[in-house]
VOKEBA-299396 format. One record per residue: x, z, y of N, C-alpha, C, O in turn; residue in one letter; residue number from 1. Coordinates in steps of 0.1 Angstrom, whole numbers, padded with zeros to 4 digits. Each point is the difference from the previous one (the first is absolute). Layout:
N
     n.X     n.Z     n.Y    ca.X    ca.Z    ca.Y     c.X     c.Z     c.Y     o.X     o.Z     o.Y   guke   mise
       X       Z       Y       X       Z       Y       X       Z       Y       X       Z       Y      a    NUM
...
END
This chain:
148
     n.X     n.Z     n.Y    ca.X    ca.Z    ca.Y     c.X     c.Z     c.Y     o.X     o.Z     o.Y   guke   mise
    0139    0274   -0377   -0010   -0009    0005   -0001   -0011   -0011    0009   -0007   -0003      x      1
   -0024    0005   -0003    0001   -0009   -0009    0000   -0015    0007   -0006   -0002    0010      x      2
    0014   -0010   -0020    0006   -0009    0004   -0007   -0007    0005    0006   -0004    0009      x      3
   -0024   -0003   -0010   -0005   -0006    0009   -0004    0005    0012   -0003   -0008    0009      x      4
    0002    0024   -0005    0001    0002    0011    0014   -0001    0007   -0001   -0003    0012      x      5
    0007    0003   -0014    0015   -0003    0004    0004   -0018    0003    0008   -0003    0008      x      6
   -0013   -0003   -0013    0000   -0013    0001   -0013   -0006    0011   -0001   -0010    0007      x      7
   -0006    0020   -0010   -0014   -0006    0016    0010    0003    0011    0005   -0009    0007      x      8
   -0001    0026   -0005    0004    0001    0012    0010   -0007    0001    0003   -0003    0012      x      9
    0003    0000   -0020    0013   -0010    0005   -0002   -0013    0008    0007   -0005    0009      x     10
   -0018    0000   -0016   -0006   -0013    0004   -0007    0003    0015    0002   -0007    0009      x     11
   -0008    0017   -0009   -0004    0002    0017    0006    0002    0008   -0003    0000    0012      x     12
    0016    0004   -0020    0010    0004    0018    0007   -0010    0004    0001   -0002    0012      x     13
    0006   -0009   -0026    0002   -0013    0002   -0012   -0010    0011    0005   -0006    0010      x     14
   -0014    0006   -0010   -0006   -0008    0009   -0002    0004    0010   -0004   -0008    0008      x     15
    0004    0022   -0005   -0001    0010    0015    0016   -0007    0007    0002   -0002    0012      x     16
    0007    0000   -0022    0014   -0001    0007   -0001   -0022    0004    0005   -0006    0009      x     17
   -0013    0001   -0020    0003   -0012    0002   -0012   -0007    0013    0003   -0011    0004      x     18
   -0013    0016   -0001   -0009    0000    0004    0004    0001    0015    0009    0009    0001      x     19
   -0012   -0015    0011    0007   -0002    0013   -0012    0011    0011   -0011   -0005    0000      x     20
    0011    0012    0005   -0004    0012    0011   -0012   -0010    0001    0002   -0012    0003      x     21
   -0014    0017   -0005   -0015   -0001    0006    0005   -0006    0015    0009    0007    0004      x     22
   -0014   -0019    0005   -0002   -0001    0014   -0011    0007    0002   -0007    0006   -0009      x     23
    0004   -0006    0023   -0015    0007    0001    0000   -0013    0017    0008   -0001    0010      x     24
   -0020   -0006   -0015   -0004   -0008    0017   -0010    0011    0005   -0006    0007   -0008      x     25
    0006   -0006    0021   -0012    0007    0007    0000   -0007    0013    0009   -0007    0006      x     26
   -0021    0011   -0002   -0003   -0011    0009   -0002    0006    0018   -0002    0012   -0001      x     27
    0003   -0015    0010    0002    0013    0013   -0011   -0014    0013    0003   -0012    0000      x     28
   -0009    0017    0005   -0009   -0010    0007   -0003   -0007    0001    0002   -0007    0009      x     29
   -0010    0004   -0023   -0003   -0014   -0001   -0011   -0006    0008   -0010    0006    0003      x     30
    0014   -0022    0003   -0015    0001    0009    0001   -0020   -0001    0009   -0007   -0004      x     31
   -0022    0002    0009   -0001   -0016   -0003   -0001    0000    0016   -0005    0010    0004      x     32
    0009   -0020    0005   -0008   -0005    0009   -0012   -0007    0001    0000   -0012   -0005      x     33
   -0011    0017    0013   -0013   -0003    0000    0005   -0016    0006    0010   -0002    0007      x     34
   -0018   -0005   -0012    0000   -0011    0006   -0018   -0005    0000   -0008    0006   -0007      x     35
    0003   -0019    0016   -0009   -0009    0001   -0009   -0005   -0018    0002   -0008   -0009      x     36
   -0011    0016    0013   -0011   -0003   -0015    0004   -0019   -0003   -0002   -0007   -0010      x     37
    0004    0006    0015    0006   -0018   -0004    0012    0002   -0003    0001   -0012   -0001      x     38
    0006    0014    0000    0014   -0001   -0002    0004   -0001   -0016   -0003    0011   -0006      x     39
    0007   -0019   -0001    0005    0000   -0010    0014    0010   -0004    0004   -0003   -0011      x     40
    0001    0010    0017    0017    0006   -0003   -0006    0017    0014   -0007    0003    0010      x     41
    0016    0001   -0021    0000    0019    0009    0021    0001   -0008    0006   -0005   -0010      x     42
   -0002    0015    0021    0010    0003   -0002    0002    0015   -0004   -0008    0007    0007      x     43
    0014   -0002   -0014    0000    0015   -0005    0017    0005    0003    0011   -0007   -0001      x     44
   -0014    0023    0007    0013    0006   -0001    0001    0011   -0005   -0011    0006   -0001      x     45
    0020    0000   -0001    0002    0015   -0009    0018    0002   -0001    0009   -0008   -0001      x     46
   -0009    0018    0002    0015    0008   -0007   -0002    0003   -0017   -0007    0008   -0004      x     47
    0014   -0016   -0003    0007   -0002   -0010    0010    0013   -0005    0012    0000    0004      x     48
   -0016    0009   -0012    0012    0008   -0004   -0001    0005   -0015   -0010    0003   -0007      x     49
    0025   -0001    0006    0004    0004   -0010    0006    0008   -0007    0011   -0004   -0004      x     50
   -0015    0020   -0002    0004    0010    0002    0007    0000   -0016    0001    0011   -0006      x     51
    0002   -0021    0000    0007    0000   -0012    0015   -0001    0002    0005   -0002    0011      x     52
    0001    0002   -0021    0013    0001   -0005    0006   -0017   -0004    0012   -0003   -0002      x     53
   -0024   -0006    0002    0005   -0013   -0002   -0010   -0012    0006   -0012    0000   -0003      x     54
    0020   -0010    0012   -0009   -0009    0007   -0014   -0005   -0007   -0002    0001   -0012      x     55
   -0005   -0005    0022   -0014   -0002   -0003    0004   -0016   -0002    0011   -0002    0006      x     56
   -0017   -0009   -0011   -0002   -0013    0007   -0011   -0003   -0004   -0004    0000   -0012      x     57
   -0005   -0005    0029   -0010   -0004    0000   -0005   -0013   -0007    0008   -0008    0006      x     58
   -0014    0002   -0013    0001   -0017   -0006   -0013   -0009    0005   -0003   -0012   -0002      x     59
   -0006    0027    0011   -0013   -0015    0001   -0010    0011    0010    0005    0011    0002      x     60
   -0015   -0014    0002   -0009    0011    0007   -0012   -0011   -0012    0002   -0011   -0007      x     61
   -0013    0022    0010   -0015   -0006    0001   -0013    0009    0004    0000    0012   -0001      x     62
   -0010   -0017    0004   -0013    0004    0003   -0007   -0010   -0004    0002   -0013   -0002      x     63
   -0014    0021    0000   -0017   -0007   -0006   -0004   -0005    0012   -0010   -0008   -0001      x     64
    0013    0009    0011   -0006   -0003    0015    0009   -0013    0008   -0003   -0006    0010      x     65
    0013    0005   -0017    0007   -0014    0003    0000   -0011   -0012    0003    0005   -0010      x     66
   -0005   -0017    0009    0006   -0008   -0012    0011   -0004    0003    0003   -0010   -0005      x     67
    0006    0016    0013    0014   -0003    0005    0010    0014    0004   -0003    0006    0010      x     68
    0010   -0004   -0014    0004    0017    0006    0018   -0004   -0001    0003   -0001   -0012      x     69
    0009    0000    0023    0012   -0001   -0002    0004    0011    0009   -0008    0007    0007      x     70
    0021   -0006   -0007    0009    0006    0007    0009   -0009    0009    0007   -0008   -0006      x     71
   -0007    0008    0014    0009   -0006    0013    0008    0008    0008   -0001    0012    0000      x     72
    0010   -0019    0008    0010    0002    0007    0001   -0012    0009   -0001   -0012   -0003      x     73
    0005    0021    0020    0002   -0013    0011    0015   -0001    0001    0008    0008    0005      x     74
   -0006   -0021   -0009    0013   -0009    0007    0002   -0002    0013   -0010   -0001    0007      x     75
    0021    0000   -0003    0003   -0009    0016    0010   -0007   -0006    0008    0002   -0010      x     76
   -0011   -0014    0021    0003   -0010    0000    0014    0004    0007    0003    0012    0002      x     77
    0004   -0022    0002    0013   -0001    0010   -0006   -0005    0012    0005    0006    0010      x     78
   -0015   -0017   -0007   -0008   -0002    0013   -0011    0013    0003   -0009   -0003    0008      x     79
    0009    0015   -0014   -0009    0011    0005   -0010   -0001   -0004   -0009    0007    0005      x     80
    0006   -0019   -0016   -0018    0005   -0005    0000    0004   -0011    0011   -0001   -0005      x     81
   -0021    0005   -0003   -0002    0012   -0007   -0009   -0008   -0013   -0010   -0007    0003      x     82
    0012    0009   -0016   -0013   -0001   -0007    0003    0006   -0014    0010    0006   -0005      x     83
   -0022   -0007   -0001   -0002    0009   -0013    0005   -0002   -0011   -0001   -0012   -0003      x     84
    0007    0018   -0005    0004   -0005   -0011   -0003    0012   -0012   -0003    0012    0001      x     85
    0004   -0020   -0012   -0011    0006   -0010    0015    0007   -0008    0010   -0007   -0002      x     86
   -0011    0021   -0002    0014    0005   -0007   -0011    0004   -0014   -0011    0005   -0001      x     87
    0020   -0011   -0008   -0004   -0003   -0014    0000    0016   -0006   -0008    0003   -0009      x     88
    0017    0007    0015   -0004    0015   -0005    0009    0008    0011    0005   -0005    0010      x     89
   -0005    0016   -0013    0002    0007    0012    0004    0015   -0006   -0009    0007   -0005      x     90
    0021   -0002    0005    0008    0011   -0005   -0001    0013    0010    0001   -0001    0012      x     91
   -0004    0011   -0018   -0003    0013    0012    0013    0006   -0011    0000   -0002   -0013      x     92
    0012    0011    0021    0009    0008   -0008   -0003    0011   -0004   -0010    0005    0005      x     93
    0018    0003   -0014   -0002    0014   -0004    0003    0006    0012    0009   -0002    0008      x     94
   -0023    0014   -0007    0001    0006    0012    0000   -0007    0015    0007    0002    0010      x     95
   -0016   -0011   -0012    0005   -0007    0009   -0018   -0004    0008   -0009    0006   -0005      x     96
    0008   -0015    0016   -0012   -0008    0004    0004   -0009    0005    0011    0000    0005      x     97
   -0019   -0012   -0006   -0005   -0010    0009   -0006   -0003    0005   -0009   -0005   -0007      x     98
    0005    0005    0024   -0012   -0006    0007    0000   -0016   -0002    0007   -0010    0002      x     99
   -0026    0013   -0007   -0007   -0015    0005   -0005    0004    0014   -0006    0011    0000      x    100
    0007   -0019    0014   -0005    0005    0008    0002   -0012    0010    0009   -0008   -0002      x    101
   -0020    0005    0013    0000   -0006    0005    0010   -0010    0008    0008    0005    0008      x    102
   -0007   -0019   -0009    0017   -0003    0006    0010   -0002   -0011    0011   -0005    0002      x    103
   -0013    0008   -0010    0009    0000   -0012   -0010   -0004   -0017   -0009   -0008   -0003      x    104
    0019    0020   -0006   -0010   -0006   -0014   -0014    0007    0001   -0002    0011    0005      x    105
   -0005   -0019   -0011   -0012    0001    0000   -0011   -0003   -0015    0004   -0007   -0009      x    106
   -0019    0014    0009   -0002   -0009   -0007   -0010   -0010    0006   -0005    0001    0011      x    107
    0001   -0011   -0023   -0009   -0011    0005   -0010    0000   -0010    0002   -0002   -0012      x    108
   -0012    0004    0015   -0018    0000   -0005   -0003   -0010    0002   -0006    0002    0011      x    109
    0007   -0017   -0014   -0008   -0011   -0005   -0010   -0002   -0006   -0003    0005   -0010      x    110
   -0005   -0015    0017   -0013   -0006   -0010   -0008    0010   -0003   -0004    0002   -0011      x    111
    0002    0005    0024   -0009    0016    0001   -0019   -0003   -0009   -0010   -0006    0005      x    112
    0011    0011   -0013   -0018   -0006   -0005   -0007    0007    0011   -0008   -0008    0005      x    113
    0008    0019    0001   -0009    0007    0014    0012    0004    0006    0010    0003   -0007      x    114
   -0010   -0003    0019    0009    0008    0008   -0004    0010   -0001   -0012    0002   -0003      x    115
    0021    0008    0003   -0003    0018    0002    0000    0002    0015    0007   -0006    0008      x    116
   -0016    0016   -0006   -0005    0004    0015    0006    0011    0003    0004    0006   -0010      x    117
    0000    0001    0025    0010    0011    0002   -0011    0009   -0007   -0012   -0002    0002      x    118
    0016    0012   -0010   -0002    0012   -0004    0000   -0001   -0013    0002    0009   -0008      x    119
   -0006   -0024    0004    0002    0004   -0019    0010   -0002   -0010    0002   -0013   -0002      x    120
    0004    0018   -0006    0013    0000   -0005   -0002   -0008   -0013   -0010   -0001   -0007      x    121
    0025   -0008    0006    0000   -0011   -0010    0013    0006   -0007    0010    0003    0006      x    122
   -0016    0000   -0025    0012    0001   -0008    0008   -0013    0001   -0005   -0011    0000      x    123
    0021    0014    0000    0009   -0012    0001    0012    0010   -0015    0003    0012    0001      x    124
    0000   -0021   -0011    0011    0005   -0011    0010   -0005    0002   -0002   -0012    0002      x    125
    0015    0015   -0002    0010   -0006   -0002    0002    0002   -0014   -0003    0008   -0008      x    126
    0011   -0023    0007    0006   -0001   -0016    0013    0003    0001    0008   -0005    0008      x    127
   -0005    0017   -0020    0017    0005    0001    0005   -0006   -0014   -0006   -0002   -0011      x    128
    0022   -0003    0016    0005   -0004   -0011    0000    0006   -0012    0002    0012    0001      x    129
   -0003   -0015   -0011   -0002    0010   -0013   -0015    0001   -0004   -0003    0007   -0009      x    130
   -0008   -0015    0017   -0010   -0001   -0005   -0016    0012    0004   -0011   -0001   -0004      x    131
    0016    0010    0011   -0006    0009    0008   -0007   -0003    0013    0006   -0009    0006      x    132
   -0016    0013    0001   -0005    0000    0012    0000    0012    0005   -0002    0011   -0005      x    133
    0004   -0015    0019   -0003    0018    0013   -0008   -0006    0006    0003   -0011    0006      x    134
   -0021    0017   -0004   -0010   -0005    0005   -0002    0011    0011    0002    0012   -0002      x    135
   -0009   -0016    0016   -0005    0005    0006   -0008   -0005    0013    0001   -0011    0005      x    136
   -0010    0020   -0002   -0009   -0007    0011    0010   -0001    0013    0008    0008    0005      x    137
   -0010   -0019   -0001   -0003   -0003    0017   -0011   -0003    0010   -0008   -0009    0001      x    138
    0010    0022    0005   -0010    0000    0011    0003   -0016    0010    0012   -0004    0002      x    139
   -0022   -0003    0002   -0003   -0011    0014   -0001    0007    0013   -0011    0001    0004      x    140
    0017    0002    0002    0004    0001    0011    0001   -0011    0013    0004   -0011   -0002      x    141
   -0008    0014    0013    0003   -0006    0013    0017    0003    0008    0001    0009    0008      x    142
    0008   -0016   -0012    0012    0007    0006    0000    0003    0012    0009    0009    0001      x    143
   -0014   -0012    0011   -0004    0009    0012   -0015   -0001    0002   -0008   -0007   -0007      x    144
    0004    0015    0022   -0012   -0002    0005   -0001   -0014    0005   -0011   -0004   -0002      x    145
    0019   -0003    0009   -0001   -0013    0000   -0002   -0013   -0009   -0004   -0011    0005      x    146
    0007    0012   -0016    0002   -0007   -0015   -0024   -0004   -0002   -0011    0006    0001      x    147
    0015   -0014   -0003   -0014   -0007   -0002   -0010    0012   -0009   -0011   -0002   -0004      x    148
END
């Protein structure tokens, strides 16, 4: 084998070894709650997973349809009440998921330029550490037949 091919492959197997397992995010029911054509904020949930070999960490969401887009999580209090708090990123494991889901973490669609109406779906990206996004639609949904 002449020497600069021998010196490429060498160099490619070195960064195949130094190089950390691809994650893979994928996304499993994503849906917004419909809310009131006035409403400034809609909440989104989805299963979070990850079928890689090394944790994901999430560092930000966004959409073109919010000028505000976070990730939250509800607290309790010790007197039994409850409120939001904004988690700066948010880690799914190898092989692993996380529900955003009603009651718990969530996200938050702020400073809506149009509300979206049940049936039309809003791209929302999450930003992954390392500089990557996993983009996908969310359908607007009515979470029951009672729900406005």
């Amino acid at each position: 084998m002449p020497k600069r091919s021998f010196k490429s492959l060498l160099v490619v197997a070195v960064l195949a070894f130094a190089m950390p397992a691809h994650a893979e995010l994928t996304f499993a029911d994503p849906w917004l709650r419909a809310v009131p054509p006035v409403s400034p904020t809609m909440a989104g949930y989805v299963t979070l997973n990850n079928s890689g070999d090394e944790a994901v960490t999430i560092t930000g969401v966004s959409t073109p349809a919010a000028g505000h887009t976070m990730l939250h999580d509800v607290e309790s209090a010790a007197d039994g009440s409850r409120r939001m708090v904004h988690l700066h990123h948010l880690e799914i494991p190898a092989r692993g998921s996380v529900p955003l889901a009603p009651g718990g973490r969530h996200l938050m669609l702020m400073k809506l330029a149009e509300v979206p109406a049940p049936g039309e779906t809003v791209e929302i990206c999450f930003h992954l550490k390392g500089g990557e996004d996993a983009c996908t639609g969310f359908p607007v949904k009515r979470a029951s037949q009672t729900d406005g």
